[in-house]
matplotlib code that plots the C-alpha trace (Angstrom):
import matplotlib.pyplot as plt

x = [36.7, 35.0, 31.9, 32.1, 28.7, 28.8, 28.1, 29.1, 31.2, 31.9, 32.0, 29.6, 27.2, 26.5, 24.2, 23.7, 23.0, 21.6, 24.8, 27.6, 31.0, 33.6, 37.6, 38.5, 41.6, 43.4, 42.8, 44.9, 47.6, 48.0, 48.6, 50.8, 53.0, 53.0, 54.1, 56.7, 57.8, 58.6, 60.6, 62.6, 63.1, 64.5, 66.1, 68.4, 72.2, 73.0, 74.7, 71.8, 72.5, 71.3, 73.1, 71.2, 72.6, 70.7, 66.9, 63.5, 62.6, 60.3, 59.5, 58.4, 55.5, 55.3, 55.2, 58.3, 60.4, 59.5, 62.3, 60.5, 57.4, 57.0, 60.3, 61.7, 62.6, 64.6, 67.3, 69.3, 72.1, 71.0, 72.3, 70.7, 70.3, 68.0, 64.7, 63.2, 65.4, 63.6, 60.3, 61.2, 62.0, 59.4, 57.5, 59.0, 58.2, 54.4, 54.4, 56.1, 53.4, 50.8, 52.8, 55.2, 57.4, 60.7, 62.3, 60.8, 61.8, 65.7, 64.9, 63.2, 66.4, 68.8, 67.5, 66.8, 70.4, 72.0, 70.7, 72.7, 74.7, 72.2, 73.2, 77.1, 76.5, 75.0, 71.3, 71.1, 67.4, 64.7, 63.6, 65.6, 62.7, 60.9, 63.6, 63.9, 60.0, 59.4, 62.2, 64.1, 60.4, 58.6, 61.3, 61.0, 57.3, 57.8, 61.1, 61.9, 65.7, 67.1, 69.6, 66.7, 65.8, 69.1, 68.6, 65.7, 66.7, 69.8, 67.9, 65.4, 68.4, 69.9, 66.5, 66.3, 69.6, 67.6, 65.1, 64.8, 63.4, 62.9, 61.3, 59.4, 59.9, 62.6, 64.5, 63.5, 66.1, 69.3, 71.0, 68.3, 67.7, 70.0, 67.8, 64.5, 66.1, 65.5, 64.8, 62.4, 59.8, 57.9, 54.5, 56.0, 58.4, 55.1, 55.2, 59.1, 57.7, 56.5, 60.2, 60.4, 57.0, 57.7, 61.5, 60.3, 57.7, 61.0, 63.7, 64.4, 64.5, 60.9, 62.1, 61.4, 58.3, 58.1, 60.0, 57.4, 54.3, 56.2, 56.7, 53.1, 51.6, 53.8, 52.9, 49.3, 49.8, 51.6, 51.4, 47.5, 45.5, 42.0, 40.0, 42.1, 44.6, 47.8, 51.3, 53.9, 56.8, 56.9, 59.9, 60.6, 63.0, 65.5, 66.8, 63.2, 61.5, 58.8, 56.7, 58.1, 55.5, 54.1, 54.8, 55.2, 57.8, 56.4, 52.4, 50.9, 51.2, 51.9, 48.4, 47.1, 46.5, 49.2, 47.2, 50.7, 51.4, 47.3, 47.9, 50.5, 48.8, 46.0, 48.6, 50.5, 48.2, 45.6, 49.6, 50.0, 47.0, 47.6, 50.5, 49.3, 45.6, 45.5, 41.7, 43.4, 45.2, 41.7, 40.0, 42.3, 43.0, 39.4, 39.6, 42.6, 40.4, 37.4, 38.9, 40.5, 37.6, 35.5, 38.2, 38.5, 34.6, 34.8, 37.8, 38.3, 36.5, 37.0, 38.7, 42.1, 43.0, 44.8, 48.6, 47.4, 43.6, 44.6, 46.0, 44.5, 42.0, 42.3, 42.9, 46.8, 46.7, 48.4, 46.8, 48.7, 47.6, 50.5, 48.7, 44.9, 47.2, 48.7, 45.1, 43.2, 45.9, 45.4, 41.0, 41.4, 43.4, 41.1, 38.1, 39.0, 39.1, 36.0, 32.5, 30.8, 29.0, 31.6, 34.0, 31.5, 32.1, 35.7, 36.1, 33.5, 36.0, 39.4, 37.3, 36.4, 39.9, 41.0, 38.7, 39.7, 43.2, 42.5, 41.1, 42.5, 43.0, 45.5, 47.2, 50.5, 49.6, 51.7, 52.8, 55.6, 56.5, 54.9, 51.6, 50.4, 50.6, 49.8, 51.9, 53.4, 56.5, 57.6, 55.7, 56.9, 60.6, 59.4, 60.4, 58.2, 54.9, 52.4, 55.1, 54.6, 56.6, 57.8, 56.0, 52.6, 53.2, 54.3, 51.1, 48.9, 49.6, 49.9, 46.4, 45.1, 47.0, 44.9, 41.4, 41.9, 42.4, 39.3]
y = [47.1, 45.2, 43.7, 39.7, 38.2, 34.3, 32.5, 31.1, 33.4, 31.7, 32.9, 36.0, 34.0, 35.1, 33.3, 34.8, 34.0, 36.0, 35.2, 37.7, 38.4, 40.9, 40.7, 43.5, 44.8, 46.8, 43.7, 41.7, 44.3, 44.6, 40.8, 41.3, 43.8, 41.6, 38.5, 40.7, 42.0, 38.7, 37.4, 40.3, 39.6, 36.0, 37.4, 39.8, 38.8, 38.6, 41.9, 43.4, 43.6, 41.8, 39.5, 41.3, 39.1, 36.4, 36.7, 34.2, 31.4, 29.2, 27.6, 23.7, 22.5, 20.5, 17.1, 18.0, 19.1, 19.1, 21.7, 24.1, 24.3, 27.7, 28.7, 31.6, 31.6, 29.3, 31.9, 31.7, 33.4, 36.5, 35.8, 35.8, 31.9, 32.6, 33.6, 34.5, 36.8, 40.2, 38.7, 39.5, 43.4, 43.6, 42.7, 45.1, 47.8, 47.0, 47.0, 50.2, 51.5, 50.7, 51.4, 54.1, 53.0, 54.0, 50.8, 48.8, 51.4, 51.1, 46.8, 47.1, 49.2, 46.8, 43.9, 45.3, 46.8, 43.6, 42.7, 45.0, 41.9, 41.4, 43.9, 43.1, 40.1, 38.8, 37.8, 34.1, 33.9, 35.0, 35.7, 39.0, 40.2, 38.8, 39.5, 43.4, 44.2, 42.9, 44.7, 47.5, 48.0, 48.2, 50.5, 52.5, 53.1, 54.5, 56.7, 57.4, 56.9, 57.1, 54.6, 52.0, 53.4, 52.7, 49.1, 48.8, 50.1, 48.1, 45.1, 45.3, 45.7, 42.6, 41.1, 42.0, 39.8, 36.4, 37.5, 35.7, 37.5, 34.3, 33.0, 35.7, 35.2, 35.3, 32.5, 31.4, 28.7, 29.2, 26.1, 23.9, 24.4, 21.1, 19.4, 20.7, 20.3, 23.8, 27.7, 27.1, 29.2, 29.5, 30.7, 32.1, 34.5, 36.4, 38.2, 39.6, 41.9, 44.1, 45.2, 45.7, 47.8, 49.8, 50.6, 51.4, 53.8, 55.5, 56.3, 53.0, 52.0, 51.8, 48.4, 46.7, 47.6, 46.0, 42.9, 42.4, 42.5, 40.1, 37.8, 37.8, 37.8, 34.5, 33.1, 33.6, 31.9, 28.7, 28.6, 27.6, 24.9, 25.8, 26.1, 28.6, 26.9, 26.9, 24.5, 25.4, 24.9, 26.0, 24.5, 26.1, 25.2, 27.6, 27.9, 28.2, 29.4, 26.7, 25.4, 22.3, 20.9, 21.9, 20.6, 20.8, 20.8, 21.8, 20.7, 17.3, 16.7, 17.7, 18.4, 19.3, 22.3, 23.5, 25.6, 28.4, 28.1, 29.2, 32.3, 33.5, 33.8, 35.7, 38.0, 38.7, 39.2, 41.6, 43.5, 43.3, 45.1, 47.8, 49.0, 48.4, 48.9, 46.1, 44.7, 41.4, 40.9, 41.9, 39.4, 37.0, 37.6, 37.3, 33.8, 32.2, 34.1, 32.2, 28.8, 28.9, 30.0, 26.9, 24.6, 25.6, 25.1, 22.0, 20.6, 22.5, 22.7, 26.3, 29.3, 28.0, 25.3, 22.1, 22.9, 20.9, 21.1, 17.1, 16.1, 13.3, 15.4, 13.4, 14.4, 13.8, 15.9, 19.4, 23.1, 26.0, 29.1, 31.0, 30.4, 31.4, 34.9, 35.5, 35.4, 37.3, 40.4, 40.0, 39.7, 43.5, 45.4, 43.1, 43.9, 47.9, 47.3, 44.8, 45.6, 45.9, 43.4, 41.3, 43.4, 43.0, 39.2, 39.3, 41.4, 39.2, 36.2, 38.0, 38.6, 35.4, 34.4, 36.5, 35.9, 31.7, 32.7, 35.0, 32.4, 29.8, 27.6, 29.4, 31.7, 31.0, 32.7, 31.7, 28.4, 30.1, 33.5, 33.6, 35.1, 32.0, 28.1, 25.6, 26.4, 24.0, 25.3, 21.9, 18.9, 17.0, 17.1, 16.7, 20.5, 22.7, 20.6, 21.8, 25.1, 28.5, 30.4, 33.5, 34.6, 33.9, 35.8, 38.7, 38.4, 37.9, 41.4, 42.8, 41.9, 42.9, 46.6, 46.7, 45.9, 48.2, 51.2, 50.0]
z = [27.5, 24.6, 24.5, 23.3, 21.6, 21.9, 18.9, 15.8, 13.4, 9.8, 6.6, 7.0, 9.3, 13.0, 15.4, 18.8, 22.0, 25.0, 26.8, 26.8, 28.0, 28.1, 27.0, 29.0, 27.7, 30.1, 32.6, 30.1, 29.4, 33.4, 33.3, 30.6, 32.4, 35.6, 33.6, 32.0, 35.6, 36.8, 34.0, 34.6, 38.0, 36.8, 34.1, 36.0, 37.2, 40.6, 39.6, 38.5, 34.9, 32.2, 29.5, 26.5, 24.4, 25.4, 24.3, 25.0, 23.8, 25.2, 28.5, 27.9, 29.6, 32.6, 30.5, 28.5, 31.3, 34.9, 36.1, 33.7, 36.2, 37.5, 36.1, 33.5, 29.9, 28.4, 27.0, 23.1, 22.1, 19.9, 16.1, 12.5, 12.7, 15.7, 14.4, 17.7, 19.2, 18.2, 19.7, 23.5, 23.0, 20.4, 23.6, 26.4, 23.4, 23.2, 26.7, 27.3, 24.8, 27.5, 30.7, 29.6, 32.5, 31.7, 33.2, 30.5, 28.4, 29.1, 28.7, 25.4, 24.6, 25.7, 24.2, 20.9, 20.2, 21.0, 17.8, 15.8, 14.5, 12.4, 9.4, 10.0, 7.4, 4.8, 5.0, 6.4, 5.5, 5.3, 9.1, 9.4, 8.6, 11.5, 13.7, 12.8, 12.5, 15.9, 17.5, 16.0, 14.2, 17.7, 18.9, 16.0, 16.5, 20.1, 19.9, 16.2, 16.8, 13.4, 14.4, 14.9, 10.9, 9.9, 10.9, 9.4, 5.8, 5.9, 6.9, 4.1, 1.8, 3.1, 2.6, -0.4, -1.4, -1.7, -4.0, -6.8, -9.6, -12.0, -9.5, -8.1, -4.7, -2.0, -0.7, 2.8, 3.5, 1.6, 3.5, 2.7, -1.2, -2.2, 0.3, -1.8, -5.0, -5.8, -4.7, -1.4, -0.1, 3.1, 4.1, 7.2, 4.7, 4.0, 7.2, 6.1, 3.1, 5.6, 6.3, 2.2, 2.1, 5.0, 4.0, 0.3, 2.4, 4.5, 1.8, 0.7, -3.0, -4.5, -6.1, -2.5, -3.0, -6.3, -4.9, -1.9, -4.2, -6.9, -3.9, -3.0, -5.9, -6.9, -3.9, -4.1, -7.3, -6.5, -2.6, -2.3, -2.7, -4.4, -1.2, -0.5, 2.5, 1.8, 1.8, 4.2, 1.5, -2.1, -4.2, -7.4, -10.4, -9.8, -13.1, -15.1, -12.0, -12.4, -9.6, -8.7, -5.5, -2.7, 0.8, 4.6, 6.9, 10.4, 9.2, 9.7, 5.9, 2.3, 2.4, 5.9, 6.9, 9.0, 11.5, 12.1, 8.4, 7.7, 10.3, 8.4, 4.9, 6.5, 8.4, 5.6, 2.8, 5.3, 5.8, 1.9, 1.2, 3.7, 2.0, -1.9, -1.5, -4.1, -3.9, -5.2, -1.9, 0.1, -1.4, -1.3, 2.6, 3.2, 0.9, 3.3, 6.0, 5.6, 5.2, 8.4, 10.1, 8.8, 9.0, 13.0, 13.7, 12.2, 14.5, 17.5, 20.7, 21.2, 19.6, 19.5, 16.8, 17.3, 15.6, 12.4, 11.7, 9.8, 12.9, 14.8, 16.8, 20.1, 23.5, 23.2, 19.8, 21.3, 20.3, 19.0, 21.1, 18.9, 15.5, 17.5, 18.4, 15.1, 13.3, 16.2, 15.6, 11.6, 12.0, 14.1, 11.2, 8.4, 9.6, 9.0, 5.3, 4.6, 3.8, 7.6, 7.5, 7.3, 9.5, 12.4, 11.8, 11.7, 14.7, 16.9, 15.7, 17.2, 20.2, 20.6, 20.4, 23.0, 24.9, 25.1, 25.3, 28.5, 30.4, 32.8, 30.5, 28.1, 30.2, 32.2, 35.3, 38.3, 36.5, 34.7, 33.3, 30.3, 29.0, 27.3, 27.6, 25.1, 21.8, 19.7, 17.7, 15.7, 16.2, 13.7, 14.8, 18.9, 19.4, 21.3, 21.9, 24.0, 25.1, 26.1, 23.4, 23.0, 19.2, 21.0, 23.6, 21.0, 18.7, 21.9, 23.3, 20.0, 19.4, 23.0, 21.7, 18.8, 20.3, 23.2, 20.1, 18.5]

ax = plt.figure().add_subplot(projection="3d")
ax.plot(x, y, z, "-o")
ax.set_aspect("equal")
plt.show()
């Protein structure tokens, strides 16, 4: 159980109050497991088996679709195109890390080599790193099945194919770079050079490491705006390797701050410098860090931001709980590697987080099978809004893992 200090956490400032409360971990994991039970339950056959093949998505809310209510995961076919698919056994792998049941075992299992189709073709983008680390990488963690290895070097191999080295970074969207007039990048592809660091780490070739901190240290570069928060969409001349402009694609605008797209940067670069030590990348995780953290007092009403904190901020403007998860899971490994001052800041700020998300107001409970309501995947294209999907769920009990070890 951790103790939670009320009060304002920004930029190295804390004011407390007298009142306190608790995020008491293993209370949320238990939910966890219980939310994870009954999705099973849906998710079974009338067999008893399960089509592994078929991985979580999202549930929409109430407003979006009523038959959704109280109901399961809305289900995709596993494939490189689908970015989510490694999410759900990533899951059932951090939950088996808690529960050591051996039924969620066999699950996590199940799910995650259904996803072996993944390194039977050529790279479709950049999310097989996503898709990999959160399953195969989970799995990897608890059994250390070379097969699961095996995936995971070929996959950063793969990965490596749409790096552009006069450029400097890789290619998120191959399919999309005649609509960007050149070689696009994506904040979210920061999260993939984990796959390069950690391969480079486990026999791969030592130029994946090279590749990932090239990629970030161009993006550092070109992907920010001076205060520190960052586009969604870099476009580069993909013959000189110029900058071309900045943009968004899922944010509010060109120059909004894209509250998902902000949670990324700080995951990534806090991940960056664990595996170069670089004090570049610390400061500059604590610099994207810090903007978000002022950027959310100023527009939210609690610790979870609105998807885009430009956005309209009115009481039809929809939160993103998955972006408040993502940076409350990067805050507990940041705060490890800050001065402790600063540490004991960041840590309060996760906790704070979790503690929002944990109440009534964020989590699914019996409404559906989910951990978390209130995510917004694509606003800008009506996809998603105001949903319970399934990366928040993954970076919610990732982070509950990581506060419960301290």
């Amino acid at each position: 159980m951790r103790r939670l200090i009320f009060g304002i956490v920004l930029c190295g400032l804390v004011s407390c109050q007298t009142k306190t409360e608790t995020v008491d971990t293993d209370k949320q994991l238990r939910y966890c497991a219980e939310q994870i039970d009954r999705a099973l339950q849906l998710l079974q056959q009338d067999d008893g088996s399960y089509n592994y093949q078929m991985e979580p998505r999202n549930i929409l809310s109430v407003s979006n679709d009523s038959t959704q209510q109280g109901m399961g995961w809305n289900c995709r076919q596993a494939s490189p195109e689908e970015w989510c698919s490694g999410f759900w056994p990533g899951i059932l792998w951090m939950d088996y890390a808690y529960t050591k049941d051996e039924r969620i075992r066999r699950q996590a299992e199940g799910y995650t080599e259904a996803l072996a189709i993944l390194t039977q073709r050529p790279a479709y983008d950049h999310d097989l790193g996503f898709l990999v680390l959160s399953s195969y990488g989970k799995g990897y963690e608890q059994t250390h099945n070379p097969s699961y290895k095996q995936m995971m070097l070929d996959a950063a191999d793969s990965l490596a194919t749409l790096f552009n080295p006069t450029v400097g970074t890789i290619l998120s969207w191959p399919r999309h770079v005649k609509d960007y007039g050149g070689h696009n990048t994506i904040m979210d592809n920061m999260i993939n050079l984990e796959l390069l660091f950690w391969a480079a780490q486990n026999g791969g070739s030592p130029q994946l490491h090279d590749i990932a901190v090239r990629h970030a240290e161009t993006t550092m570069q070109n992907h920010f705006r001076p205060d520190g928060s960052c586009y969604h969409v870099a476009v580069y001349d993909t013959i000189t390797g110029k900058l071309i402009k900045g943009l968004t694609h899922q944010g509010y605008a060109d120059e909004s701050m894209w509250s998902r797209g902000q949670s990324w940067a700080i995951y990534g670069y806090t991940m960056v410098y664990r595996f170069t030590k670089d004090p570049r990348f610390l400061d500059f995780a604590q610099k994207v860090t810090d903007i978000y953290l002022k950027r959310l007092h100023e527009t939210s009403d609690d610790w979870v931001p609105l998807w885009d904190m430009d956005a309209p901020k009115d009481a039809q403007t929809p939160k993103d709980a998955s972006a408040a998860c993502v940076v409350a899971s990067a805050l507990l490994e940041l705060c490890e590697y800050v001065a402790p001052e600063k540490a004991q800041d960041y840590r309060a700020a996760a906790e704070h987080m979790l503690y929002d998300l944990s109440t009534e107001r964020y989590q699914s409970r019996e409404k559906n099978v989910a951990f978390l309501l209130h995510s917004t995947g694509h606003y800008p294209a009506g996809s998603e809004i105001d949903a319970s999907i399934i990366y928040a769920d993954y970076y919610y009990i990732e982070a509950l893992l990581r506060l419960k070890k301290g």
